[in-house]
C-alpha positions in Angstrom: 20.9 -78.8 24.0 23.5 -80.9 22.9 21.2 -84.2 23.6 18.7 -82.6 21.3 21.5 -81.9 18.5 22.9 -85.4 19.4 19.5 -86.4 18.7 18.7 -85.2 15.7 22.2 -86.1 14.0 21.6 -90.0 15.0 18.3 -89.9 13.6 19.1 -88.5 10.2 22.3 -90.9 10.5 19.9 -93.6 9.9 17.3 -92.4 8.0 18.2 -89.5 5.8 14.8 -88.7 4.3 13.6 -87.7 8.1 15.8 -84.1 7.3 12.2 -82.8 5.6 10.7 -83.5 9.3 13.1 -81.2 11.0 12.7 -78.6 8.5 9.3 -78.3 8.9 9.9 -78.8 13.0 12.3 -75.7 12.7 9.2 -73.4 10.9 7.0 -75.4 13.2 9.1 -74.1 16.7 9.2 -70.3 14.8 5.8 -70.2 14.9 4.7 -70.6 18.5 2.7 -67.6 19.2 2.9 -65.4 22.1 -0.8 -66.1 23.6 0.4 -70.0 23.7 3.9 -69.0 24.8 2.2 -66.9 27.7 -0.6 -69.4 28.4 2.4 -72.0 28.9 3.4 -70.2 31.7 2.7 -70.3 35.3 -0.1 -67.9 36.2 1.0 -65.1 38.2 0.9 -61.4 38.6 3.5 -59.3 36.1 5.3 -57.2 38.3 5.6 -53.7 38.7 5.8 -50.2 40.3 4.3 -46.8 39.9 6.4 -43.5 38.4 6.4 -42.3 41.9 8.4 -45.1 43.7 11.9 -44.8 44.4 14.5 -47.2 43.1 14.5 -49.5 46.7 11.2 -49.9 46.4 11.7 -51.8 43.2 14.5 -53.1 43.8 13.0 -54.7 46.9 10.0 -56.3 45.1 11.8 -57.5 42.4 14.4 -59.2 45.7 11.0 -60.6 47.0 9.9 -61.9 44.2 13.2 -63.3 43.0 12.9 -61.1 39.5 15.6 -58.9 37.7 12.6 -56.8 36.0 9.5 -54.9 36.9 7.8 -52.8 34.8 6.6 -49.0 35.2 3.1 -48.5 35.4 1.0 -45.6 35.7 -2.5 -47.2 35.9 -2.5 -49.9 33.4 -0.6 -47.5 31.0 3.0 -49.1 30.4 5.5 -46.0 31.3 9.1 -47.9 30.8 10.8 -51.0 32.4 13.2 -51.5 35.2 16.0 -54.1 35.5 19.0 -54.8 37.7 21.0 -53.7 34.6 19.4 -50.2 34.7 20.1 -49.6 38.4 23.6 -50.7 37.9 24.4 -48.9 34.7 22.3 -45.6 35.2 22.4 -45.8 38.8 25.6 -47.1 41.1 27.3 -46.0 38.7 26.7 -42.7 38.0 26.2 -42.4 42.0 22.6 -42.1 42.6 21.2 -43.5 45.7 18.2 -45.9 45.8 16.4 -44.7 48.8 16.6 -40.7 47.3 15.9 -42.1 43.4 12.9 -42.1 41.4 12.6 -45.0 39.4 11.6 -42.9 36.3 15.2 -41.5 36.5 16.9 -44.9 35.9 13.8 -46.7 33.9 13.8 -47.7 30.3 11.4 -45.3 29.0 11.0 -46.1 25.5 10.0 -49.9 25.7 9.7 -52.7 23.1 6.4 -54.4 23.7 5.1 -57.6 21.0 1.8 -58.3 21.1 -0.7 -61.6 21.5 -0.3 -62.4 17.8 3.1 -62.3 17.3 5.0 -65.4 17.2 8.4 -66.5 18.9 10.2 -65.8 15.9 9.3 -62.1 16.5 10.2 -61.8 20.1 13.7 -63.4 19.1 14.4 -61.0 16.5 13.8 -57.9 18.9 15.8 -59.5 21.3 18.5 -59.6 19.2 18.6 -56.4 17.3 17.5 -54.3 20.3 20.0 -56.5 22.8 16.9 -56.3 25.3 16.1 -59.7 27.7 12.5 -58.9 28.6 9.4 -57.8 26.3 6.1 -57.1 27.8 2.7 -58.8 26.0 0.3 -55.8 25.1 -3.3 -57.0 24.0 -5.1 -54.9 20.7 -6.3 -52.3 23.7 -2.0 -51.8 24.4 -3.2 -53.6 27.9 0.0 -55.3 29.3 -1.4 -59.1 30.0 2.3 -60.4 30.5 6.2 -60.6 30.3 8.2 -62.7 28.5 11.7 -63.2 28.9 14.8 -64.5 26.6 14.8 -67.1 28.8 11.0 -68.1 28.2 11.6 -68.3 24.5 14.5 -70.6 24.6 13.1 -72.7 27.2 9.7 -73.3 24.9 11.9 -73.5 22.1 13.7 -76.5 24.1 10.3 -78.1 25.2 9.0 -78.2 21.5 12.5 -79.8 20.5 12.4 -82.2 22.9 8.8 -83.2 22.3 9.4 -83.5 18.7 12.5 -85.6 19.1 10.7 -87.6 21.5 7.9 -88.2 18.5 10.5 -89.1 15.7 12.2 -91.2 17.8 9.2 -93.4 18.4 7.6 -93.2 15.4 11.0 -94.4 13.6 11.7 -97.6 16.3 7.7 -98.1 16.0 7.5 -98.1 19.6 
């Protein structure tokens, strides 16, 4: 990150009028929407467990799969979301056991979900005022098509940084 900010501060060192450019770049970035963002990604399955499993079994899959989430499905209707941060805030702590636990006990049940439309800018703001790390992708049926992480976001945000950066730079030395 501090290349790209290193970056940008050399190029509008020697050419001030490029400062237009990045403000439109910083719109441009905000408005990545969460089909392309999900499309971007590498296909996969999203993850998850039924109401009726027991905290191990989650918390094995999501050790399998090397994930800290997995949501709670009953069918293909979204029931809550379960994270290594539920287990050890609702669980270890107040002493539950993972073989004996049903994952519905220690589960986000009242989930944030955006939907194909949305943009970035969307998913950040929920991130931020509902300190959450992980949003599911719900299609105009409410059908869960994907996850997104924090970490998705600021990694496209990155990319499209870089990219850009990579543009101005050329098109400024004309190479």
């Amino acid at each position: 990150m501090r290349h790209i900010l290193a970056s940008i501060d050399t190029v509008l060192a020697e050419y001030p009028m490029a400062s237009w450019i990045f403000s439109l770049k910083a719109t441009y970035f905000l408005m990545i929407s969460v089909e392309k963002l999900l499309a971007s990604k590498p296909k996969g399955d999203v993850w998850n467990v039924t109401p009726e499993n027991m905290v191990i079994d989650a918390l094995q899959l999501m050790a399998e799969k090397n994930i800290g989430t997995v949501l709670v499905m009953d069918g293909e209707r979204l029931e809550g979301i379960f994270s290594e941060r539920d287990y050890a805030r609702k669980g270890i702590i107040m002493g539950r056991k993972a073989k004996s636990t049903p994952v519905t006990e220690v589960m986000t049940a009242n989930v944030f979900t955006v939907s194909t439309d949305m943009d970035i800018e969307d998913c950040m703001q929920l991130f931020s005022s509902k300190r959450i790390r992980h949003l599911p992708v719900v299609d105009a049926n409410g059908k869960v098509v994907g996850l997104l992480s924090i970490g998705d976001i600021v990694n496209a945000i990155i990319q499209e940084q870089t990219t850009h950066i990579q543009f101005l730079e050329q098109y400024i030395t004309g190479r």
